[in-house]
N, C-alpha and C positions, 0 to 999 in steps of 0.2 A: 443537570444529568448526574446521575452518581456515580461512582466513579466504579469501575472494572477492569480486571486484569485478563477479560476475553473478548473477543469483538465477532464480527462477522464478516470475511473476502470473501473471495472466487481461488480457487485452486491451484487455477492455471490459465494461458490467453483462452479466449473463445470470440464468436464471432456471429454476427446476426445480419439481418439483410430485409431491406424493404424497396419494394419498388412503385412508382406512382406517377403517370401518365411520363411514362420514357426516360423518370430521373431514376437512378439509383442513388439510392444509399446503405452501404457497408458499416456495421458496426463494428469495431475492436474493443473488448475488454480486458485488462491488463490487472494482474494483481502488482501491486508499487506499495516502495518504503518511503521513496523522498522525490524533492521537487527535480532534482536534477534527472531523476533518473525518468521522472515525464517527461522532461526537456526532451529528452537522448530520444525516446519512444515519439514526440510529435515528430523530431528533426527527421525520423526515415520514415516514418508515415507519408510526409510530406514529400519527400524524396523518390518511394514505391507510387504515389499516388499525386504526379506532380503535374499530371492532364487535370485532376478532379477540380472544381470550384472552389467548396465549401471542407475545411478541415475544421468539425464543433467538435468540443470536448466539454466534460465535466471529470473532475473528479474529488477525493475526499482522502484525507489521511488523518492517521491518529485515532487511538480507543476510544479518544474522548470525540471524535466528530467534530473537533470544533474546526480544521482547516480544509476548505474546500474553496474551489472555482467554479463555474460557466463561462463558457466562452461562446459567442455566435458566429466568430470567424467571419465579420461580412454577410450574414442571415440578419432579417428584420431584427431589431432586440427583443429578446426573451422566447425567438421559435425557436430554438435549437439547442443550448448547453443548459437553457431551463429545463426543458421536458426530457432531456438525459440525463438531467441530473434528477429530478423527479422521480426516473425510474430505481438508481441509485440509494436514492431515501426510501423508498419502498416497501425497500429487503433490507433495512440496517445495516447497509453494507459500509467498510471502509477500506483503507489502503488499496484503492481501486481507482482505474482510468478508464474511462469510455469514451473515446473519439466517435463521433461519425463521418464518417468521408461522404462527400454528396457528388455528384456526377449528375452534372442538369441535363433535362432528355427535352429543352426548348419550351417548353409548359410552364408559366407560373403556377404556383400550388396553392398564394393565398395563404392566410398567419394561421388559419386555422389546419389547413392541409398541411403545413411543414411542423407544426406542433405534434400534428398526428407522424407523422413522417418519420422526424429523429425519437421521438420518443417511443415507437413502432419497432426499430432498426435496433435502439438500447436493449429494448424489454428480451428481443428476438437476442443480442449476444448473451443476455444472463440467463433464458431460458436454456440456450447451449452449455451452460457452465456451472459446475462444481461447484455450489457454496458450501464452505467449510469454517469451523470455529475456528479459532487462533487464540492461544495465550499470549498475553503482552510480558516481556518477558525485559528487564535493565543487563545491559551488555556494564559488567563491574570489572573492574582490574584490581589485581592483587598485586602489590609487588612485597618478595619478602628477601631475608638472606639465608641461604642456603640452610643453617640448623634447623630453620622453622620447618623444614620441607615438608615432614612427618606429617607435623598438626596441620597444615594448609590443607593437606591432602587425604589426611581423615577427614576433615570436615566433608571436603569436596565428593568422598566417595560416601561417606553417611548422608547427605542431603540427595545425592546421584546427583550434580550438577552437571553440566556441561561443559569443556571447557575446549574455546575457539580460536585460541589463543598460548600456545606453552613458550616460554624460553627459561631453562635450567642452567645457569652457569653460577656465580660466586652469588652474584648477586640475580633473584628469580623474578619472574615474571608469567601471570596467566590472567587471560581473558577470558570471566564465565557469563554463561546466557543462566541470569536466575527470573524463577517466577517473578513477576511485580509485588504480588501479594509476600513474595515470601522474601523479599530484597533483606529490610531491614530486618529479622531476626539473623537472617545469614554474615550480612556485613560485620551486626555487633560481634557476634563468635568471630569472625577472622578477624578484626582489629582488635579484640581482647589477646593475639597472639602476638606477644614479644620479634620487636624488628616486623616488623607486620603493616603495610600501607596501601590503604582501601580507598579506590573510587569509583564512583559510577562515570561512565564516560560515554553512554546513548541509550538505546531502549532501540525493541526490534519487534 
């Protein structure tokens, strides 16, 4: 895949819903940066929804699509974090979470019936939800000492960077969100600046 500095989430949480001989199932979709913070997002899923059966999930992170899960939570393998993940791939979408919560209504539904099911439940939270573009953008630290202040900060206001991060004292420090594509021309201009120390230190 080539590489790009824009990708394709959801907005904001959304939520979808399918029901099928007395089970339900509840969709969540989450827009997420990291593994942990899925953790944190299953851990009170589980906790709001701790009658339910079945907690499947799929999701995906990074520009590049390459880190992703399924999970069937105790579903047959491959009815449930497959086909919500399925939906997932779809729409090109990344930095995205999609649980289904299952609530068994005493019916079995069959591989074919729970494929349809969670995959049903997914499609229904994304048709609820916002997809939006997103820049992929390297979180860079500058640290410099106080003379340079000037040129750090022309640069920063000639590029309109962003900056996430300030501390001004003898010795400075800031945290800026640059475009990906425009990282390295940025960096070189600030470590061409006397007492000037440049590093990238994550992506966002």
């Amino acid at each position: 895949m080539e590489a790009t500095d824009t990708y394709l989430t959801i907005a904001e949480p959304s939520e979808g819903l399918y029901k099928d001989k007395g089970s339900k199932f509840i969709a969540y979709a989450y827009p997420v940066f990291t593994e942990d913070e899925i953790k944190e997002i299953l851990n009170e899923l589980k906790k709001n929804h701790h009658n339910a059966r079945h907690h499947c999930y799929a999701w995906r992170l990074g520009a590049d699509m390459e880190r992703y899960r399924a999970n069937d939570d105790g579903e047959p393998s491959g009815t449930a974090g497959r086909p919500i993940f399925g939906q997932i791939r779809s729409k090109e979408l990344t930095n995205i979470l999609i649980v289904v919560v299952r609530y068994f209504g005493g019916t079995l539904l069959g591989v074919s019936g729970l494929i349809k099911a969670y995959g049903t439940a997914a499609a229904d939270a994304l048709e609820q939800a916002e997809i939006t573009e997103r820049i992929v953008e390297d979180l860079v630290e500058v640290k410099f000492e106080y003379p340079a202040m000037n040129d750090v900060m022309r640069i920063i206001k000639d590029d309109s960077l962003e900056q996430l991060e300030t501390q001004f004292e003898l010795s400075c420090r800031i945290v800026l969100a640059i475009r990906q594509s425009q990282t390295e021309t940025i960096t070189e201009k600030l470590s061409s600046l006397e007492q000037t120390k440049v590093e990238c230190i994550g992506t966002r």
